[in-house]
Structure formats: C-alpha cells, structure tokens
C-alpha positions as CSV (number, residue, x, y, z in Angstrom):
1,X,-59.0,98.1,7.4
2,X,-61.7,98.7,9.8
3,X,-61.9,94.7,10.5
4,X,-58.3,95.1,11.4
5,X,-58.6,98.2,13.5
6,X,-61.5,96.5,15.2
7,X,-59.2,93.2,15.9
8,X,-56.1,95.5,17.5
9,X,-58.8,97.1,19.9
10,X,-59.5,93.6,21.1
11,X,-55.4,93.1,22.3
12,X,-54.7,94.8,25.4
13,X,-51.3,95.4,24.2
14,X,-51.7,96.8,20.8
15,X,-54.9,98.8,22.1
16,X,-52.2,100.4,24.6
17,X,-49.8,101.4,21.7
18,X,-52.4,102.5,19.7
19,X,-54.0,104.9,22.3
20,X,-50.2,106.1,23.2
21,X,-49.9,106.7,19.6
22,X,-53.1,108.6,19.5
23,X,-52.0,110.7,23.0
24,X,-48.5,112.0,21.5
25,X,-50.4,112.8,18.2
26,X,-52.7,114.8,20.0
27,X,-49.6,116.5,22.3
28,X,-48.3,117.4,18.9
29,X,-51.9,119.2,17.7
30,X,-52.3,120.5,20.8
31,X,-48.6,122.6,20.3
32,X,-49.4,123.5,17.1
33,X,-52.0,126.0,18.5
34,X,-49.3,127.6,21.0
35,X,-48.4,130.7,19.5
36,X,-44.9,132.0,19.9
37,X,-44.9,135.6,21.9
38,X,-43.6,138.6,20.3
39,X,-44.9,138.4,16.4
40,X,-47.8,139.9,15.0
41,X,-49.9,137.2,13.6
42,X,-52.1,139.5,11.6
43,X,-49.5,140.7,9.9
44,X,-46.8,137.8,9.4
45,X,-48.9,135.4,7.1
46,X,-51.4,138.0,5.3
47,X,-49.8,137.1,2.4
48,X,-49.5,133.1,2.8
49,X,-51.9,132.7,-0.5
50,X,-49.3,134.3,-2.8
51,X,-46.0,132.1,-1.6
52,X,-46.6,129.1,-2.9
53,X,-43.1,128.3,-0.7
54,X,-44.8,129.2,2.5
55,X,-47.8,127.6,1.8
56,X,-46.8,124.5,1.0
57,X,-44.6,124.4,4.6
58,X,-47.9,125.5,6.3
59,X,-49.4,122.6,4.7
60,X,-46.4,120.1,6.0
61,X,-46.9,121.5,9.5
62,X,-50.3,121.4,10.0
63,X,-50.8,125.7,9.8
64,X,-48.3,125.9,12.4
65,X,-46.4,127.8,10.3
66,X,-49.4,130.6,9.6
67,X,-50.1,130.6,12.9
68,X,-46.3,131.2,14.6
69,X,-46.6,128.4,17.0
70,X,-43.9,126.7,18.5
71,X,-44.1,124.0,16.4
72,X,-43.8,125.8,13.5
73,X,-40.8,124.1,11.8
74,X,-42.3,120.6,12.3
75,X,-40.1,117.8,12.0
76,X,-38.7,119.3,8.3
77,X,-35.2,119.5,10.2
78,X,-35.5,115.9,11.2
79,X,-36.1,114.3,7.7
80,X,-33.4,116.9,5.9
81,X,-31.0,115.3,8.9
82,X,-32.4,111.9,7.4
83,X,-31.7,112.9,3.8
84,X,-27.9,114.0,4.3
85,X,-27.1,110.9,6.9
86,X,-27.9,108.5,4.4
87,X,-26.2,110.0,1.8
88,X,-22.9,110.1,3.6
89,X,-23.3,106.7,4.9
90,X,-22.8,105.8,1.5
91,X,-20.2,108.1,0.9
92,X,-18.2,108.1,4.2
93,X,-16.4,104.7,4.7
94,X,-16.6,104.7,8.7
95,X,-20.9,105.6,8.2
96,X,-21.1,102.8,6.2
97,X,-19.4,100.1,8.5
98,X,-21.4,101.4,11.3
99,X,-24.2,100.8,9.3
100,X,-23.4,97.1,8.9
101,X,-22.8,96.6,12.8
102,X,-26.0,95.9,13.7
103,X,-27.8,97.3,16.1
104,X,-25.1,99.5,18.0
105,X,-24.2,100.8,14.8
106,X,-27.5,102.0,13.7
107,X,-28.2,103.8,17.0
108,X,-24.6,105.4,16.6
109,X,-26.3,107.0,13.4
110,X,-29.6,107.7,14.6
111,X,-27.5,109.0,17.3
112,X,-25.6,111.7,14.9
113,X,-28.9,112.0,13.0
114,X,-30.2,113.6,15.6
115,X,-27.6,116.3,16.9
116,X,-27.6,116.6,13.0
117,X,-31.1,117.3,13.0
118,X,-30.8,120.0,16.0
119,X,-28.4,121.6,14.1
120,X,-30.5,122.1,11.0
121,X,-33.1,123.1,12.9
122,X,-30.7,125.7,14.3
123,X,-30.0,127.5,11.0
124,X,-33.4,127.0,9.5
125,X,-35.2,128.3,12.9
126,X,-33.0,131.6,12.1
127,X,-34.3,131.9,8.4
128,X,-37.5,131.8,9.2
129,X,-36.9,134.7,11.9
130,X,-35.7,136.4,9.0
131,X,-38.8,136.0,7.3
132,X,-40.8,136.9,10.0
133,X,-38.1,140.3,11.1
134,X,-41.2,142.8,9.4
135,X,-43.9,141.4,12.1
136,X,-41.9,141.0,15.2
137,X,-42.5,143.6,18.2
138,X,-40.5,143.7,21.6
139,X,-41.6,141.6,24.3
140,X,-44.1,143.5,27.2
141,X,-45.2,145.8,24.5
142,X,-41.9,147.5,24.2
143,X,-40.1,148.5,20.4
144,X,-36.5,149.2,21.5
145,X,-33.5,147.5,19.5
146,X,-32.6,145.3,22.9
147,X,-36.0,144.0,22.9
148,X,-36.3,143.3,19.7
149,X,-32.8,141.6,19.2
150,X,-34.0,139.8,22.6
151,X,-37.4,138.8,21.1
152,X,-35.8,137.6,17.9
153,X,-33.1,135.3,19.8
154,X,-36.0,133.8,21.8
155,X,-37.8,132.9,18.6
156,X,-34.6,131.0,17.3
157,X,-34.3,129.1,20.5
158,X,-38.1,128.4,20.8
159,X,-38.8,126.8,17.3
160,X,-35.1,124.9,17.3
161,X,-36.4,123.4,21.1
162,X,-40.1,122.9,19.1
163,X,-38.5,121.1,16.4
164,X,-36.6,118.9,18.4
165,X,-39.7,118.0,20.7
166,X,-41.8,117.1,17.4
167,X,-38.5,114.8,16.6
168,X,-38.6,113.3,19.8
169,X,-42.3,112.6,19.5
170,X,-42.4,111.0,17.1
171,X,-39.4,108.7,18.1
172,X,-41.3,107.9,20.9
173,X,-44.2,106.7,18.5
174,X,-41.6,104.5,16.4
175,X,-40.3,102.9,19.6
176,X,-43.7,102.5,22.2
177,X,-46.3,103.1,19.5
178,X,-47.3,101.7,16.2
179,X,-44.3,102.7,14.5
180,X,-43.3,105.3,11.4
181,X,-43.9,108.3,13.9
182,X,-42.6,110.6,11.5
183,X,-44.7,109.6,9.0
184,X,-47.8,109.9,11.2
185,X,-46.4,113.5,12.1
186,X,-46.8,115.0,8.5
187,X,-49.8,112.4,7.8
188,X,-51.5,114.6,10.8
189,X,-50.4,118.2,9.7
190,X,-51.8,117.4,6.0
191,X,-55.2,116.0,7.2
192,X,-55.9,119.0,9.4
193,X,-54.8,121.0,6.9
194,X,-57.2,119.6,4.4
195,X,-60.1,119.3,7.1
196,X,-59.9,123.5,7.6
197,X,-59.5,124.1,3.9
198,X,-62.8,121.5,3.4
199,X,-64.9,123.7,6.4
200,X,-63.7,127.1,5.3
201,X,-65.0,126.0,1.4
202,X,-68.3,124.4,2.6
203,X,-69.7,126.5,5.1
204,X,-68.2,130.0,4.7
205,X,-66.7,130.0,0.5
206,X,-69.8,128.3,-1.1
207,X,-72.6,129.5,0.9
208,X,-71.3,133.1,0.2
209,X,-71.4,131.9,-3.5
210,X,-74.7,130.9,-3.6
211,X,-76.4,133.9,-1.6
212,X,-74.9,136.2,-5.2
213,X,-76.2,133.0,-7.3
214,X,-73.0,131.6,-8.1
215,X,-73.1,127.4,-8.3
216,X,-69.7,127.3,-9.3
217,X,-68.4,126.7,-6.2
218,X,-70.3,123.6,-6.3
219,X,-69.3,121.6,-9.0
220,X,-65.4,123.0,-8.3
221,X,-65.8,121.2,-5.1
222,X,-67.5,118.1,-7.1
223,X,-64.6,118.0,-8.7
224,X,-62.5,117.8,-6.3
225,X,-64.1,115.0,-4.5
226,X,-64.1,113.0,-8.0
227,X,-60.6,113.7,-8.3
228,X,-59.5,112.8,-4.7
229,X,-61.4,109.6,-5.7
230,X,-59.5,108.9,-8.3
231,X,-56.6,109.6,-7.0
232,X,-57.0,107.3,-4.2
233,X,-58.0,104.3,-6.3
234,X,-55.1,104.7,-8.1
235,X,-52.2,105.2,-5.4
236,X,-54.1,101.9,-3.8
237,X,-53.4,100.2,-6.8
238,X,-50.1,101.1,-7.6
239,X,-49.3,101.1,-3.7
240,X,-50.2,97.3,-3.2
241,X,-48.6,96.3,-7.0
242,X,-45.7,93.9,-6.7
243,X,-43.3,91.9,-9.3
244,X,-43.5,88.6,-8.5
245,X,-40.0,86.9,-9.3
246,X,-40.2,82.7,-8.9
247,X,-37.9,80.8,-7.2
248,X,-37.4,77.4,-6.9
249,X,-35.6,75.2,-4.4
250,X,-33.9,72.2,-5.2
251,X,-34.8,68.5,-3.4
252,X,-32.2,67.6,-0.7
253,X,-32.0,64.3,1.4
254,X,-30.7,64.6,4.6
255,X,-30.6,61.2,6.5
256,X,-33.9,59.4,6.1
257,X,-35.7,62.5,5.2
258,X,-35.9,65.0,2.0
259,X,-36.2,68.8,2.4
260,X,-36.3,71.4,-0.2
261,X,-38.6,70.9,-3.5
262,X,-40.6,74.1,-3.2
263,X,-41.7,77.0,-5.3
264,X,-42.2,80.0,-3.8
265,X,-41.8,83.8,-5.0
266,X,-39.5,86.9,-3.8
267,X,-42.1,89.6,-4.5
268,X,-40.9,93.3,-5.5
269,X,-42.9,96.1,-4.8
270,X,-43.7,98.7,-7.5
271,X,-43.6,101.7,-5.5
272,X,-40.8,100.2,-2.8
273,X,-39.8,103.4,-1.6
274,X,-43.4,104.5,-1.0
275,X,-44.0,108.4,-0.2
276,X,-40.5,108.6,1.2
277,X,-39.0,109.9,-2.6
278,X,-41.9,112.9,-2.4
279,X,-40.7,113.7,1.1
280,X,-37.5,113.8,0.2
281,X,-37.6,115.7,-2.7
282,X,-39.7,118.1,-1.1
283,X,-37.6,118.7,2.0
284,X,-34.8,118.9,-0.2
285,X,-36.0,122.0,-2.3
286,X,-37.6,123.8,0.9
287,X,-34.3,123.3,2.9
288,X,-32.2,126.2,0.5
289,X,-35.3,128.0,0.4
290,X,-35.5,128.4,4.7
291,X,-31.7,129.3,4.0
292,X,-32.4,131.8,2.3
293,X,-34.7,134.3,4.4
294,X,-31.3,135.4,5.9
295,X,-30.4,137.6,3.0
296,X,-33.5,138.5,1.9
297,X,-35.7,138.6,-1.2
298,X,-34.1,141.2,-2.8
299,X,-30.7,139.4,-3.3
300,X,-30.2,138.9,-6.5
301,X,-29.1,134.9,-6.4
302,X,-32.4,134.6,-4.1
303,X,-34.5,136.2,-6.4
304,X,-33.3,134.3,-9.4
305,X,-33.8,130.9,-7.2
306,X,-37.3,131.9,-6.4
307,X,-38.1,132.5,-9.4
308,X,-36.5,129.4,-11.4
309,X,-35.8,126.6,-8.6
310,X,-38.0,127.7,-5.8
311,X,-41.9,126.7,-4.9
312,X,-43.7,127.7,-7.6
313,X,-41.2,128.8,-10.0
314,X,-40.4,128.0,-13.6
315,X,-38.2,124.7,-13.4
316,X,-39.6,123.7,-10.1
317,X,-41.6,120.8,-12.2
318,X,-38.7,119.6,-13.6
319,X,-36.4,120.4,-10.8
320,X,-39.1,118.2,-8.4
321,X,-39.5,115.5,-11.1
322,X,-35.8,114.9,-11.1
323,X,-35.1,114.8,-7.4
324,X,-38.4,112.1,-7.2
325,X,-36.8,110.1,-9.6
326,X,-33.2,110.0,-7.9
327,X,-34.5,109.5,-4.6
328,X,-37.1,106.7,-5.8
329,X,-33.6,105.0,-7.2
330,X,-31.7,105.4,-3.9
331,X,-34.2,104.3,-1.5
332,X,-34.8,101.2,-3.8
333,X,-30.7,100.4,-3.4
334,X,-31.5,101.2,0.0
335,X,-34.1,98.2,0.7
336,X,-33.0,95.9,-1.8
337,X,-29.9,94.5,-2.4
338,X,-29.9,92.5,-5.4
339,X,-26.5,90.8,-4.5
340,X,-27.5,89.6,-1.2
341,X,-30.7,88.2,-2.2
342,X,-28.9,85.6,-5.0
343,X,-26.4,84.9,-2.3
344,X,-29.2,83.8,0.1
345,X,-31.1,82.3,-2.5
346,X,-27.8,79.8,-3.4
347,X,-27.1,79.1,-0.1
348,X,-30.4,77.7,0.6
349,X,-29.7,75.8,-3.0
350,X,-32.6,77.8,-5.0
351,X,-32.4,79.3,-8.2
352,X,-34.6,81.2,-10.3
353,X,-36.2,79.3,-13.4
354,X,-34.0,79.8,-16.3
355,X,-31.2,81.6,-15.1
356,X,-27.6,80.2,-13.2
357,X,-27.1,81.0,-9.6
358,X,-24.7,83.5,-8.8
359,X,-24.0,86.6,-10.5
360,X,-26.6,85.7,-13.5
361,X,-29.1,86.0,-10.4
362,X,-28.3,89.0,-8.9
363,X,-27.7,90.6,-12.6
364,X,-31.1,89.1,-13.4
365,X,-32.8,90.4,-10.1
366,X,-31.2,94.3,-10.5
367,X,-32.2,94.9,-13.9
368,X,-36.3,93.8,-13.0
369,X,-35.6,95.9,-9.7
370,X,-34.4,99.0,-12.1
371,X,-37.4,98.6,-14.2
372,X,-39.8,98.4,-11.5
373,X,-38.5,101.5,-9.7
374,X,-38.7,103.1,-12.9
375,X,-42.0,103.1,-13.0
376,X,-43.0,103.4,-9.7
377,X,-40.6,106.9,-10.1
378,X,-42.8,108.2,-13.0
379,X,-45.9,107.5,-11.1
380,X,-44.7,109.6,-7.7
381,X,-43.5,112.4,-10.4
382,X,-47.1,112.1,-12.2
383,X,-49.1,111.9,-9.0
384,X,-47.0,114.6,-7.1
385,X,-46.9,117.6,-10.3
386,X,-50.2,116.9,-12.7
387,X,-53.0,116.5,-10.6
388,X,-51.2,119.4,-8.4
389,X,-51.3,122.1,-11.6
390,X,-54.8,120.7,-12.0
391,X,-55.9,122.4,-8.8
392,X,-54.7,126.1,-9.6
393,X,-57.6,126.3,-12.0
394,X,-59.0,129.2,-10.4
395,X,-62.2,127.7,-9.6
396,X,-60.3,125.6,-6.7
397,X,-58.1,128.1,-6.1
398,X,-61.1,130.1,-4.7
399,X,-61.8,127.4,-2.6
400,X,-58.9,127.4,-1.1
401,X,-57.8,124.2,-2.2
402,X,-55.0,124.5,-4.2
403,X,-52.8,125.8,-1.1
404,X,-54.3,123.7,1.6
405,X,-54.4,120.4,-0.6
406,X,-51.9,118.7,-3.4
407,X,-52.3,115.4,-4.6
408,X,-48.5,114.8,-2.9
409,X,-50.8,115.5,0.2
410,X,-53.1,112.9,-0.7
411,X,-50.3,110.3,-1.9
412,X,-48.5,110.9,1.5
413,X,-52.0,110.5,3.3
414,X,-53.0,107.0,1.8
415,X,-49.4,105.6,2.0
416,X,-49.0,106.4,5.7
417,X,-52.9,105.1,6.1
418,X,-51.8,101.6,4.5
419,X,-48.5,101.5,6.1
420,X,-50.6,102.4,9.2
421,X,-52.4,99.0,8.8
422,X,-49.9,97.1,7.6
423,X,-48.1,97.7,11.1
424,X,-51.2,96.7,12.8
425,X,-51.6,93.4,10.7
426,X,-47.7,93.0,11.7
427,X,-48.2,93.4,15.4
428,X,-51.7,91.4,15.7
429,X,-49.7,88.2,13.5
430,X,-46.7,89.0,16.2
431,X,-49.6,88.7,19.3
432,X,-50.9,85.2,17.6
433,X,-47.8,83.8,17.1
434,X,-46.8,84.5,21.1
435,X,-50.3,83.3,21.9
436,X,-49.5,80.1,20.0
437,X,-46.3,79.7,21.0
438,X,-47.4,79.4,24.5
C-alpha cells in the first residue's frame, strides 16, 4: 500500500486529487470542533458513557456529537436517504426505469436522494434538540421562553445546514477526489475517535493506574492491540477472498483468422457488499432512535424500544444480526446480477464447464452468489457483535474503549483503507493506459 501511495504522489494529477481529498477531509475536522451557541456543553453529554445510543453516534461523527458542533449529525441523514432510495427503486416502477437510463437517470436519483437527505436531516436535527432541551440556555445570556424557543429553532436549522454541508463534502470527494467520500467521512470520524480514546487510556487512564500500583490497565490495553491485530488479519482475508467461477469461450473463425479459445474466470467476491451492510444496519436502528427524542424517554413505546430494540438493549444482537444479513443479501442483488452475466457470457459464445448456457447459467451463477453472500453475512454479523461484547469486559471499559472503539469500527476502517487503495491502483492503471495510448 505504501508502494502505491508513493507511485500516486509521483502523478501530478492523482497527487492533486489526493491532496483535495486530504483538504475537504480536514474542512470537515476542522467543523467538527465549531461548537453550536446556546447549549451547555458541560452539561449535555455528562452522561455519554451510560447511552450506549449516543455513544455509538459520537463514535460515527467523530465526537461531534459530544461536543454540540455543527457537524454534529454527520452524514447519518445522507446514508438513511441512501438506504430508503434504493429500496423504493426497487419497489417503485418509475425509480426503477430511471435507474436503467443511464447516466441522466442516476443523477435524477441522486438528485431526489439528496432533497431526501435534507429532509431527514430535518426531522432528525429536531430529535436531537429534544434530547439536548435540558442543556440549552437563551442566546446573550438570556433564559426567557422567546429566547429559548429562538435558540432551539436556530439549532434545528444549524445541524440540518451542517448535515447537508458534510453531504456535499463528501460528494465533492466522490466527484474531484479519490472517490467513496462518504465512506472516507465515517472512516475519519472513527479514527479520531479511536486516536482520543488511545491518548486518554495511555497517558492520563494507565499512568493514574500505575501511580496506586495497578498493571491492569496494561495488559487490558495488550489486549486490545492483540485483538485489533487479529481482527485486521482477518477482515484482510476475508476482504480480498473471491469465488472463482471458470468460463470458457468457444473457438470462432472469422475470415482468415480464429478468435475465441480462452479460459478465463468471473471472480465473486466473498464479502461483495463490503462495510456497506454494517452501515446500513446501523443507520437503520439509530434513525427510529433520533426519532424518538421528540416524545421523550419516559414514553412508554420509547422506553420499551430502548430497552428491547434500541443501542444496547436486549434484542439489539439479534435485531443488528438480522438487518446485516438482509442488507448483505440486497447489496449483493444490487452488484450482481446473475441474469445479465449468462446473457453476456452467451453472447460472446462462452459457457461455463459443465453446465448449458442460458438459464442453467444464471441458475448456476445465483445459487454460488447466494452461498457466497451467506457467508460473507455471518462474517459482518460475527465481526460487528462478538468481538464488540468482548470489549465491555470492564477492564476496557475503564479504558474507555468499549465506547470509543467496536470492532464494526475497525471493520469499516480497513474496508475504506483497502477500498482507499484499490481507487488509487484504479486511477494510476487509468494514467498508464492514457500515457500509453498517446
């Protein structure tokens, strides 16, 4: 990776896109420190350590969301937007054809996605005013109702217009930068969320622990190296896997000349979907949860959901094991299509050893597809819940790590990171093709 990193440096136009990457990245840090005025930050997130819900947004966002700033919200609205657009592009006839109109029809939907996406933001910029209603004083020091209700609109409008800027940002790294800007987005807010958790344990946490004798600390935070290890190794592995499915194309003579006779491979990836299943799920469960700061935690349905469905509560495992699976499924019929692969494949007169062209193909490609994503679904669910649970011991807990750090962190991490150079591969093969072209 560093070998390729060093080789994009070396091409003035993917060093440009790389450092334009790097500036909007650092726009977004940069806004994730800009408080938003009229809340009492000592107050609003003194309790961040006991809702699991909270602090796993904080971790999505960077801390934004424990520190109020403007981009508290992140670009949470943005993928929930995602979520529901590609449902209903499958469920809404006229979404679906505009889907297969190329590329008018796909910025029709980003289009939508978008206003979708402002809209969201909207409604979930107003639960979390709810749920910060106990810490919010009037603006220039004053406590009246009118400045209150003033303070409290100007919150709504501030993290909505936050939310959208994040969106926008990281469009404009997908379009003039490397690419997967909202990928990069979360990949940011989870690393510097790590990196704090890391300083607070290794020079405030553990040294405190020593000075009264303690070594536990220590080996807790041994262990979490070894585990982070481990758990990198393994997403690597599983991350790079692919089913390789044979094909062979038939010899044709054309003229004076014969064409065809080869034997190459259509390869299937394990974990096709990548992190995006995690994300998904994720989004998915915290987006009722925002919903519900309107009406309070001592509604009776909220309560309930907090404590069975929610962050943290009893069927959360199974409720977040579920969702992984469905959405590893429909981002799998998403990127492959089984159908139009065996057309291809007949109408460039190929076949796959051993079974007929046509329907016995695409049957034949579906079912290893199914399999595949199968698997690649129980490994997300394994590394996103286990090695998670592992971390409340209270030995990490102390450390800080179980609310600053999950291994869906890490998974999301190392997947952008090898998407990350995947892109740069892609764009330094574009640059030498051009370069030979000319």
């Amino acid at each position: 990776m560093l070998q390729t990193i060093k080789n994009a440096f070396l091409s003035p136009e993917i060093r440009k896109k790389i450092l334009l990457t790097l500036g909007i990245l650092l726009i977004y840090r940069l806004g994730c420190f800009v408080p938003i005025p009229g809340i009492n930050l000592s107050d609003t997130f003194g309790q961040a350590s006991e809702n699991d819900f909270m602090a796993m947004l904080s971790m999505i966002t960077g801390g934004s969301l424990q520190n109020g700033t403007i981009f508290a919200l992140g670009i949470i609205p943005f993928i929930n937007s995602f979520i529901i657009m590609q449902l209903l592009t499958l469920i809404i006839p006229k979404l679906e054809k505009l889907s297969k109109e190329g590329e008018e029809g796909r910025k029709k939907i980003n289009q939508y996605t978008r206003y979708l996406a402002i809209l969201l933001g909207l409604i979930q910029a107003i639960g979390v005013m709810f749920s910060w209603k106990s810490s919010i004083t009037g603006v220039f020091g004053s406590d009246s109702g009118v400045s209150r209700a003033f303070t409290m609109v100007c919150i709504v409008i501030i993290l909505t217009g936050g939310s959208s800027l994040v969106m926008w940002l990281g469009e404009r790294i997908t379009e003039y930068g490397i690419g997967n800007g909202t990928s990069l987005i979360i990949f940011v807010g989870i690393v510097s969320s790590l990196g704090t958790s890391l300083g607070t344990a290794i020079f405030s946490t553990i040294p405190s622990q020593v000075k009264e004798g303690d070594l536990t600390g220590i080996w807790f935070l041994m262990g979490f190296i070894l585990l982070v290890i481990l758990l990198f190794g393994l997403i690597v592995f599983v991350d790079l896997s692919e089913r390789r499915i044979p094909v062979q194309y038939a010899k044709q003579i054309k003229g004076n000349k014969m064409y065809g006779g080869q034997s190459t491979h259509i390869p299937i990836k394990v974990n096709s979907g990548g992190v995006m299943p995690i994300i998904f799920a994720s989004s998915l469960i915290m987006f009722p949860q925002m919903i519900m700061q309107f009406v309070g935690s001592t509604n009776a349905f909220v309560v309930w959901w907090y404590e069975w469905l929610g962050v943290g509560g009893h069927l959360y495992p199974l409720f977040m094991f579920l969702l992984i699976i469905f959405f590893a499924y429909f981002y799998a019929q998403i990127q492959f299509n089984p159908d139009d692969i065996a057309r291809m494949i007949q109408q460039n007169g190929g076949f796959i050893p051993g079974i007929r062209p046509g329907k016995s193909t695409s049957d034949h490609l579906r079912k290893i597809n199914n399999r595949i994503t199968l698997f690649g679904a129980l490994f997300l669910a394994f590394v996103a819940l286990i090695p998670t649970y592992i971390l409340q011991i209270q030995g990490f807990a102390t450390l800080g790590f179980n609310n600053a750090f999950s291994a869906t962190g890490l998974l999301i991490v190392v997947s952008v990171a090898l998407e990350f150079q995947k892109q740069l591969e892609s764009q330094l093969l574009i640059k030498n093709n051009k370069g030979f072209l000319k």
